[in-house]
C-alpha positions in Angstrom: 0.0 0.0 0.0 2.6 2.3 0.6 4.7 1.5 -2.0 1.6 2.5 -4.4 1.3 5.7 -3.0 5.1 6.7 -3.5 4.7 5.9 -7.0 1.3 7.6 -7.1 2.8 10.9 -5.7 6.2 10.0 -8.2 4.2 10.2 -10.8 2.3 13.0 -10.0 5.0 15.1 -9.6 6.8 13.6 -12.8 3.5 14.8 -14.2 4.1 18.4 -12.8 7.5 18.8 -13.7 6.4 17.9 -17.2 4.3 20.6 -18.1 4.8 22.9 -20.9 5.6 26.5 -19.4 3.0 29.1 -21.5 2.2 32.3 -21.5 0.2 34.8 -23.4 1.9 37.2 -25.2 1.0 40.2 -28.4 1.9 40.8 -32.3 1.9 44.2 -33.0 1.5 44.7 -36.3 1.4 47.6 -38.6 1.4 48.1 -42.4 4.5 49.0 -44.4 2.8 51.3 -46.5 1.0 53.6 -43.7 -2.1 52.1 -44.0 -4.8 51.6 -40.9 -2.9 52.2 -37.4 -1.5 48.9 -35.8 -3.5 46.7 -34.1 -2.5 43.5 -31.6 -3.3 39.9 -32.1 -2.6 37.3 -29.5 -0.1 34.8 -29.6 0.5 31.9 -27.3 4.2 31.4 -26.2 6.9 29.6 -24.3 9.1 31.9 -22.6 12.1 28.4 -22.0 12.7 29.0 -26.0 13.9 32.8 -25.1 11.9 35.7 -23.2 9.9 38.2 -24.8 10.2 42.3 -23.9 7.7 43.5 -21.6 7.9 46.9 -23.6 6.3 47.2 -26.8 9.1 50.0 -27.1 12.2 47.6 -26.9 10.4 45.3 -28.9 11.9 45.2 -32.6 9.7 45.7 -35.5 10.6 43.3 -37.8 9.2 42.0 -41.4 7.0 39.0 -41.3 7.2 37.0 -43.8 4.1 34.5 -45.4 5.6 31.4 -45.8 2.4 30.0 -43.8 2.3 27.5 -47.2 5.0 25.5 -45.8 5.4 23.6 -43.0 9.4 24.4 -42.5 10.4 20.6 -41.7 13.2 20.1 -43.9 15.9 22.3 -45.0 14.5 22.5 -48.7 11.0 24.2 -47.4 13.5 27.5 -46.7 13.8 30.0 -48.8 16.6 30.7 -51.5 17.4 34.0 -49.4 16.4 32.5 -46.2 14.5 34.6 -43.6 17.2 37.3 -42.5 16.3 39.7 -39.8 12.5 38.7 -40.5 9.6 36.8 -39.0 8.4 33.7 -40.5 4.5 32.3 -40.8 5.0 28.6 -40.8 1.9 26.1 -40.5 1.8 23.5 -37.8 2.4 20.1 -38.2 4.2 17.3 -39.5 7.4 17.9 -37.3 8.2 19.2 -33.8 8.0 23.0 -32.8 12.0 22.1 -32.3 13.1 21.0 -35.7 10.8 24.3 -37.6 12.1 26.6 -35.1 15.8 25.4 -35.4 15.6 26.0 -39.1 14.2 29.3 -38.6 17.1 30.2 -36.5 19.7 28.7 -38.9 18.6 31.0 -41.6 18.4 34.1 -40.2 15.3 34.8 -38.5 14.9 37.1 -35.4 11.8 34.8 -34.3 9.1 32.3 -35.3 5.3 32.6 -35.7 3.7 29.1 -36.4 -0.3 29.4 -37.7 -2.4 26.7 -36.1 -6.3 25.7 -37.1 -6.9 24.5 -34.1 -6.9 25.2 -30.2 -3.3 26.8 -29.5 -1.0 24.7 -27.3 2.5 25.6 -26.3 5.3 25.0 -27.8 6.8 22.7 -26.5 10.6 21.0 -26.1 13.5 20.0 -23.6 16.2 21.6 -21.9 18.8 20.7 -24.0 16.6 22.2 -26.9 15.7 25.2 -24.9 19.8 26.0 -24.5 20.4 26.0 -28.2 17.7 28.3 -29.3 17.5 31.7 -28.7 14.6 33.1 -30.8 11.2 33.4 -29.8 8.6 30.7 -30.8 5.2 31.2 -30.4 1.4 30.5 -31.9 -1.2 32.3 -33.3 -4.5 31.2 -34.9 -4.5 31.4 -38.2 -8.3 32.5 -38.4 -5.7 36.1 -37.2 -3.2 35.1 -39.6 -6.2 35.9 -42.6 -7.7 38.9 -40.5 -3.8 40.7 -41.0 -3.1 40.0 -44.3 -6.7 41.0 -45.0 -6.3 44.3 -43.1 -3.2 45.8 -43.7 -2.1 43.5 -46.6 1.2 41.3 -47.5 3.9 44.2 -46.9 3.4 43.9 -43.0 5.6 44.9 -39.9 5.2 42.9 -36.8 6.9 43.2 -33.0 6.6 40.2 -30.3 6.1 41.4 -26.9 4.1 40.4 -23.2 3.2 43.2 -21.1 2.7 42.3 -17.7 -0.5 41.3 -16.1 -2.4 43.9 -14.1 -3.5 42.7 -10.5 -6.6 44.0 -10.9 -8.4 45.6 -13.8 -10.6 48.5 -13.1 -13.7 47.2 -14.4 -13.8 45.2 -11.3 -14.8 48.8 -9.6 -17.9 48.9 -11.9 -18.8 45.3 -11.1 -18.6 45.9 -7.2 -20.8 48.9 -7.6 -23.3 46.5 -10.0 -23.1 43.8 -7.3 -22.9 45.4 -4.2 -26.3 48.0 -5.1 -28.4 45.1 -6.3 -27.8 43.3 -3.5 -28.2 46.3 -1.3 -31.2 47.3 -3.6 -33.1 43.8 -3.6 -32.8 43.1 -0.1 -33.8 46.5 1.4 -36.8 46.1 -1.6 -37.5 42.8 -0.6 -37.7 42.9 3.0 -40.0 46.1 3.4 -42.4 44.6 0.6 -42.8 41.4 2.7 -43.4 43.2 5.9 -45.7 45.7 4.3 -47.9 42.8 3.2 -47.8 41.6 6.7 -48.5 44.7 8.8 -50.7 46.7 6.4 -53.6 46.2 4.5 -53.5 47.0 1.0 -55.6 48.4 -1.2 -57.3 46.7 -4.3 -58.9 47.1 -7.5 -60.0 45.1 -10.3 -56.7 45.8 -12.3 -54.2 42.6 -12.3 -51.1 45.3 -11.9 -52.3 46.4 -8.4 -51.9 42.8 -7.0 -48.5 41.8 -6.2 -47.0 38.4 -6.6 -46.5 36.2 -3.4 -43.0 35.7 -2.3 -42.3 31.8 -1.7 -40.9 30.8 1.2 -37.6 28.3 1.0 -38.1 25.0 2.7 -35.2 22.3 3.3 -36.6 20.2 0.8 -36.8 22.9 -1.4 -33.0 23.6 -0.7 -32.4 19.9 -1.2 -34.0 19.7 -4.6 -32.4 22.8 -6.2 -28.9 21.9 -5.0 -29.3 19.1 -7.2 -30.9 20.8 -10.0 -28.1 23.0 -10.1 -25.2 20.5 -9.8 -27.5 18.0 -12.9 -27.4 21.4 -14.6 -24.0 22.1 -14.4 -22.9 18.4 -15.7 -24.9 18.7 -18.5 -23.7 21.8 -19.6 -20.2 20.6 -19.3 -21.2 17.3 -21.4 -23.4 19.1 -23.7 -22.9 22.4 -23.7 -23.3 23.3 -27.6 -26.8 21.7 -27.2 -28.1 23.3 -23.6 -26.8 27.1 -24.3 -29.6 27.8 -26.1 -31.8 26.3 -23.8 -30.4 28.7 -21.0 -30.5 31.9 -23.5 -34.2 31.7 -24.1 -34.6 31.0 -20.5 -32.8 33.9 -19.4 -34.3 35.6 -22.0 -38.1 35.1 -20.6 -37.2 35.4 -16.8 -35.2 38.9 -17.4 -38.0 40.6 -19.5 -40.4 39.8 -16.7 -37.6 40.8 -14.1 -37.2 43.9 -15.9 -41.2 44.1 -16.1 -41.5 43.7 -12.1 -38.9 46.4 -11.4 -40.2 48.8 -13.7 -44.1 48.8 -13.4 -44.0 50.7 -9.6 -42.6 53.3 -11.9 -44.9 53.2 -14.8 -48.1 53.2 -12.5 -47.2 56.5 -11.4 -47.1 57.8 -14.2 -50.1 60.6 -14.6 -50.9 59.5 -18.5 -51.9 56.1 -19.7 -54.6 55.2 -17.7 -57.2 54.1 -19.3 -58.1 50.6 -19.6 -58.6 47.7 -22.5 -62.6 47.1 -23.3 -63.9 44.3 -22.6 -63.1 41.3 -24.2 -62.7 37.5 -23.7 -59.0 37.1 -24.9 -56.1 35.7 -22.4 -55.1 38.0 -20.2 -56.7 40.8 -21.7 -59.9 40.1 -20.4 -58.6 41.4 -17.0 -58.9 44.8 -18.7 -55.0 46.1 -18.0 -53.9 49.6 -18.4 -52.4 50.9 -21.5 -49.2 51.8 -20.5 -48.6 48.3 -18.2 -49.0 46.8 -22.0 -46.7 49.0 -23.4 -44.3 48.5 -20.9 -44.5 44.9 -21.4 -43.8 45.3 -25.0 -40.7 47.7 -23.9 -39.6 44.8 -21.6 -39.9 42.0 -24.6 -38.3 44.0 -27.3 -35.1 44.7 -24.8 -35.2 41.2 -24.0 -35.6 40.1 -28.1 -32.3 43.2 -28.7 -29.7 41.4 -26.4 -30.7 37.7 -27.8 -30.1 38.8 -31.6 -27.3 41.1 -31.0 -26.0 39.0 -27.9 -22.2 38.3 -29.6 -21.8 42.0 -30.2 -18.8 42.1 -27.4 -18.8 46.4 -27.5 -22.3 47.2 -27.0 -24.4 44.1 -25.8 -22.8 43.4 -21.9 -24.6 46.5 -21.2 -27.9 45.2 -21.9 -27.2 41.7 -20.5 -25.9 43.4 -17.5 -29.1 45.7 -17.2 -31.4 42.4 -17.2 -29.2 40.2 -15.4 -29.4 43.3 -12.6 -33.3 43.3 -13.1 -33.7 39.4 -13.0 -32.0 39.5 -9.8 -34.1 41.8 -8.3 -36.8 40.0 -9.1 -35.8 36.7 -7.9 -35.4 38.3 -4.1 -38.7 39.9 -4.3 -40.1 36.8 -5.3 -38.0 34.5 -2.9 -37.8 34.8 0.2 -35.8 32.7 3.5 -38.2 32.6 6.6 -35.6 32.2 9.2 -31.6 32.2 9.6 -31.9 28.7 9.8 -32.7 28.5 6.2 -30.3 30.8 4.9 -27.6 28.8 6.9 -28.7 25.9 5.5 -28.6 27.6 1.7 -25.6 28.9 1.7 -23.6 26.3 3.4 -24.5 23.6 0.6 -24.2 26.2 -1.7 -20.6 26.8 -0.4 -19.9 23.4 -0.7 -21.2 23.3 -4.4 -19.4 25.8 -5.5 -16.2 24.9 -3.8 -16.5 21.2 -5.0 -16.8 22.2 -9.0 -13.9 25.0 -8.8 -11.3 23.4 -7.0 -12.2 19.3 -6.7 -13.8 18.9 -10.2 -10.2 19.6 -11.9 -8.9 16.1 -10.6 -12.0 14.4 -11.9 -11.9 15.3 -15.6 -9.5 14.7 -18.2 -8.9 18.3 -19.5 -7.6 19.0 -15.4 -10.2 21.9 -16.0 -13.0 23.2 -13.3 -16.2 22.3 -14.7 -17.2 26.1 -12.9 -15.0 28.0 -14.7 -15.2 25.5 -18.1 -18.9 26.0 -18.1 -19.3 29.5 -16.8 -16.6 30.9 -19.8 -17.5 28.5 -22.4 -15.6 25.5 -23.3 -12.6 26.1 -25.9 -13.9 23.3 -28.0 -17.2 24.4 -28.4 -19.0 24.7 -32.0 -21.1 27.4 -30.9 -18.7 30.0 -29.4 -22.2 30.8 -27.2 -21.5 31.8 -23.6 -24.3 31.3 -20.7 -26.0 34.7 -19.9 -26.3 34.3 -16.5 -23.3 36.6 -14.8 -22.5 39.9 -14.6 -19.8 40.6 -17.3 -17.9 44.0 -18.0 -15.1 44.3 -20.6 -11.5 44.7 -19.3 -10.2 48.3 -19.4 -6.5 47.8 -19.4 -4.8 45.7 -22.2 -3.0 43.2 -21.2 -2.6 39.6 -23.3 -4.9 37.5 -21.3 -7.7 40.8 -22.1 -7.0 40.0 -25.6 -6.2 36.2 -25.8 -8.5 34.1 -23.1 -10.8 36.4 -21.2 -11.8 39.7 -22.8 -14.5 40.4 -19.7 -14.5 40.1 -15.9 -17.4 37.8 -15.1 -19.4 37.6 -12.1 -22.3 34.9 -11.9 -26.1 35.9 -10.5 -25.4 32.8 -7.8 -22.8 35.4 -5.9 -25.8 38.1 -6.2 -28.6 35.9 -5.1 -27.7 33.9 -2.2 -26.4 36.4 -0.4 -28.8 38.7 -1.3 -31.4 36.5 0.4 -29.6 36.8 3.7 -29.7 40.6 3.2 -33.7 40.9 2.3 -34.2 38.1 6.0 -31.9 41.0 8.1 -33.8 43.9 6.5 -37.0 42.2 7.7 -35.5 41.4 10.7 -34.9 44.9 11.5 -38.2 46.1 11.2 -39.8 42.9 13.2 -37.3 44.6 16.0 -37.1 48.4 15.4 -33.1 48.4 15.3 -32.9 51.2 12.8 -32.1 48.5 10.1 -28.7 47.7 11.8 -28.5 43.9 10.9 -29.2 45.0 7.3 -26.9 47.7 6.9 -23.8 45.0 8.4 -25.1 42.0 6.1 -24.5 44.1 3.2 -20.8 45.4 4.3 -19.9 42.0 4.8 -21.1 41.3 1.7 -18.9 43.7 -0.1 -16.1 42.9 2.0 -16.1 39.5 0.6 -16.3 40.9 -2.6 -13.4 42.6 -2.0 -11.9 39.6 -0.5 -12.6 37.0 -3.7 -11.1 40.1 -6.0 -7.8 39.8 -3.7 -7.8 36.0 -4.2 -8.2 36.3 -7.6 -5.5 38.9 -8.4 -3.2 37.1 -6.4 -4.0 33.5 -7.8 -4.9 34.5 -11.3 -7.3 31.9 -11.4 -11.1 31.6 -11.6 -12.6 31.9 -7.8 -15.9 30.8 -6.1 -17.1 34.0 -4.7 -19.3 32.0 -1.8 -15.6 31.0 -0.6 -15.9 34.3 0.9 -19.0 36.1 0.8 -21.0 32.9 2.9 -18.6 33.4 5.8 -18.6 36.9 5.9 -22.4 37.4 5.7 -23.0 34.4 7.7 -20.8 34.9 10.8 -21.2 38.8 10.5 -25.0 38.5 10.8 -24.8 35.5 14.0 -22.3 37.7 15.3 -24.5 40.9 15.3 -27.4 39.0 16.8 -25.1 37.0 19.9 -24.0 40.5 20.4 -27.3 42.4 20.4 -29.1 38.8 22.7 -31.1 38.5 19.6 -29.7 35.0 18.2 -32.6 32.7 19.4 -35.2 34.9 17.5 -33.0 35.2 14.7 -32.2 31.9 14.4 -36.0 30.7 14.7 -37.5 33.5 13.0 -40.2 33.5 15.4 -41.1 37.5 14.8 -42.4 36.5 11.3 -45.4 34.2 12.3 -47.9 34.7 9.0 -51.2 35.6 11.2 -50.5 38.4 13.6 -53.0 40.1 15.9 -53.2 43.4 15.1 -54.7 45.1 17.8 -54.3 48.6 15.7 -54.8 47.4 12.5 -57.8 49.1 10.2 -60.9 46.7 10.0 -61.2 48.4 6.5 -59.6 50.0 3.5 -61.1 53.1 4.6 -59.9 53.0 8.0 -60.8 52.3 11.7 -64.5 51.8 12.3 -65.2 53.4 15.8 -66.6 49.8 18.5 -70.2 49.5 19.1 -71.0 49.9 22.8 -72.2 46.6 23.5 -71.3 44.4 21.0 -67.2 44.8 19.6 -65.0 44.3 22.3 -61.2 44.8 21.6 -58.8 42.5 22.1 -57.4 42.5 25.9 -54.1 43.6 27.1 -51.4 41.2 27.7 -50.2 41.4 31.6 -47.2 43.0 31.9 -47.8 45.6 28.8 -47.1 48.4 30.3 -43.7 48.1 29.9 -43.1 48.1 26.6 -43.1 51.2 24.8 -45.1 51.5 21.6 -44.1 54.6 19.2 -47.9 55.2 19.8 -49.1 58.9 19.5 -49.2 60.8 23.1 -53.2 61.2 22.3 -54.7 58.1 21.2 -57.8 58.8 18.7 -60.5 57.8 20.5 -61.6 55.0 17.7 -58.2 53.5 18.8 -59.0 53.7 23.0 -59.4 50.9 24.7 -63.0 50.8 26.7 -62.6 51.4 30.1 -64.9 48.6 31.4 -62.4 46.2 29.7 -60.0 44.4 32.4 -56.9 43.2 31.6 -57.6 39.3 32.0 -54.2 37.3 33.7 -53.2 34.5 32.0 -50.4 33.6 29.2 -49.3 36.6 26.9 -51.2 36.0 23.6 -47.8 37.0 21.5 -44.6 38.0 22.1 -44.1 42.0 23.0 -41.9 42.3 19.4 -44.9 41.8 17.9 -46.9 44.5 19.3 -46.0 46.7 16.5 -48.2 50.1 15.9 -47.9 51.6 12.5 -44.4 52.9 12.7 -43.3 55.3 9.8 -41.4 52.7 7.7 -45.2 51.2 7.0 -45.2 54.7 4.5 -42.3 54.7 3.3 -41.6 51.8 1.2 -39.2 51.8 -1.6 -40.7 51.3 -5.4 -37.3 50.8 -7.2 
């Protein structure tokens, strides 16, 4: 047994010591004959063959030279002049990146650019190989190869060079604003929607866009059975990705037009024109009679939807829009979901920790490609037909150039997972703060620890440079900040339990009616008695009571048990009017 595991580990490490140093790296190149200004294509290198210049200024601007319809293997594929002082194209295959780049050096070339069809891999060779040569070798597409020749023709300049990496680009400002204010947003929005429905009665009509949708409530079973949608999911994307992508795009297509509906219609209803209403008819939906402008606002919502699916590839314009319903999607999934106690959101986010830890840092042992069936999924596979990627993250476009902007990931990605689970911890503390009156203190610390492991998982990644799970940080930051806050404050056994959010409250002060209080009648309504012990908690109640809210004098305050607990004595505090319609 032990013997195995030696070799095991042997080979393992054989297996590490074997790989193929690579870097990214650029091509500047720029026409001979002032044409268009000079543009940067990426190139896939191996800095054991000889180091590139980090400077585009000491880089040396050589001719490149077309010779892309050879595959430089034998010493009569040279030219009769050789390649003196320039920069061959060779094609790849039939011999080893040693034997073409050897010729190359022997006839006078400052450096080697072999054209590959398919998936760039690094060039590759041993360390006596790697003393001999002292030229740089490297790869580039050859679907770039036709895109310079077709822009700035055959009389070409070209200059290899690898600036260094950035630690952190500065999109990842815009996509901690875009994170951190939807979570912020959604929770704050969610919470003070649920308790409003609790506490207050609302007003209705015979319009469908005055009713508001019911937020479901998360059981363990629940949690259970979408843990293992997700990781299903997340397989078959991997295994069939070129088949499911579109699947996902016209789902996320149909959830973020109604997201983008949901947010928007508060808005729209205030709106002083538009009012008037559908006749009366028997088709689907219409037959409820909406308002004009709700239907043109779901047309608006639709038609921004249909935009981003046709144009979804456009890589300068089409992020926005994707980022603009991903941000609305999200806010409509908290609205719409909702975690009754800590206990659930404990429960979420700890197997959700332990999903997304297991596919971004186990699953690269268990496939072949040593690739994390995350990141694989969640950036689109290299080998995929489609070149489709999955619309559901956050994405903004790197700002500073650098190879790996140019060569493997143009945008910095963030997925509606880190936005959503959290965020439901954030809309349970928000309505937490109002069951206690604590001047929304557990809701203002959930969302700091939230950005402060958003902060965190940028660190990791800059220092890493490697694909992260975000609820590696965010779940322990929200989770133990908000148990903390609640040990300290001698709130955790409510908080745990949830026991301030029971569904049917007594509501000693509550309107009978739409219209308001109805005054008692003197020998018939009696109002509910007074808990023992009442008088010492301290309602925000009005100095002067109206007198339809004044308890009769001939009632006595029966002993027994309290009805409810004295957190749930609310009167109409102010927050009851001052709900949030974003």
């Amino acid at each position: 047994m032990a013997a195995a595991t030696v070799a095991w580990l042997a080979a393992a490490f054989l297996l590490f010591v074997a790989q193929v140093a690579c870097e990214y790296g650029m091509v500047r190149v720029v026409s001979e004959t002032g044409g268009p200004k000079g543009k940067d294509y990426c190139i896939l290198y191996n800095p054991q063959w000889a180091h590139l210049p980090h400077d585009l200024g000491k880089a040396s601007l050589l001719q490149l030279r077309d010779w892309a319809a050879s595959m430089l293997c034998s010493p009569s594929d040279l030219p009769a002049k050789g390649f003196s002082n320039q920069i061959p194209l060779v094609t790849r295959g039939n011999c080893t990146f040693y034997e073409k780049v050897r010729l190359a050096q022997g006839s006078g070339a400052r450096g080697l650019l072999i054209v590959s069809k398919e998936t760039l891999v690094p060039p590759g060779g041993n360390k006596t190989q790697y003393e001999e040569i002292g030229i740089p070798v490297a790869l580039l597409s050859h679907k770039d190869m036709l895109d310079i020749f077709k822009s700035f023709g055959r009389a070409v300049r070209a200059a290899l060079y690898a600036p260094n990496e950035p630690l952190l680009d500065y999109n990842m400002v815009i996509i901690f604003i875009m994170a951190v204010g939807t979570v912020a947003l959604g929770g704050y929005w969610a919470g003070s929607r649920d308790v409003r429905k609790r506490y207050m009665k609302h007003k209705r009509d015979d319009g469908p866009e005055k009713q508001e949708d019911e937020a479901v409530d998360v059981t363990p079973v629940m949690t259970c059975i979408f843990v293992v949608m997700c990781c299903s999911m997340l397989v078959l994307l991997y295994y069939f990705y070129d088949h499911l992508v579109y699947v996902i795009i016209g789902i996320f297509c149909l959830a973020s037009s109604t997201g983008l509906y949901s947010c928007l219609s508060p808005l729209v209803q205030r709106l002083p024109f538009g009012k008037c209403r559908v006749r009366d008819n028997n088709l689907p939906y219409f037959h409820k009679r909406p308002q004009v402008c709700m239907l043109l606002l779901a047309l608006f919502c639709v038609a921004v939807s249909v935009v981003w699916g046709i144009f979804r590839n456009e890589d300068q314009w089409a992020w926005i829009l994707q980022d603009a319903l991903g941000i609305a999607f999200c806010l409509y999934m908290l609205k719409t979901i909702r975690l009754p106690t800590f206990k659930a959101c404990t429960l979420l986010l700890l197997v959700l920790f332990i999903y997304d830890v297991f596919f971004v840092f186990i699953t690269p042992f268990l496939t072949k490609s040593g690739n994390s069936i995350m990141v694989e999924v969640a950036t689109g596979p290299t080998d995929s037909a489609t070149h489709e990627k999955l619309p559901m993250v956050l994405k903004v476009p790197r700002l500073n150039a650098s190879p790996l902007a140019l060569c493997d990931r143009p945008f910095s990605l963030l997925g509606f997972g880190d936005i959503l689970v959290p965020g439901l911890l954030v809309a349970y503390c928000h309505r937490f703060d109002i069951q206690v009156q604590s001047s929304r203190i557990y809701f203002v610390a959930c969302t700091i620890a939230y950005g402060i492991g958003l902060l965190v998982t940028f660190m990791a990644l800059a220092l890493m440079q490697r694909g992260q799970p975000a609820l590696l940080y965010l779940v322990p930051c929200t989770l133990t900040t908000s148990g903390a806050l609640a040990l300290w404050r001698r709130e955790l056994g409510m908080f745990w339990t949830g026991s301030g959010f029971a569904k049917d409250l007594p509501q000693p002060w509550a309107p009978a009616s739409a219209e308001g209080p109805q005054p008692p009648k003197e020998s018939k309504a009696v109002l509910p008695q007074q808990p023992p012990g009442e008088a010492q908690v301290k309602p925000s109640l009005p100095t002067e009571q109206p007198p339809e809210l004044a308890a009769p004098k001939d009632v006595a305050a029966a002993p027994g048990p309290r009805p409810y607990s004295q957190l749930t004595w609310l009167p109409h505090a102010p927050w009851t009017t001052n709900i949030p319609i974003l």
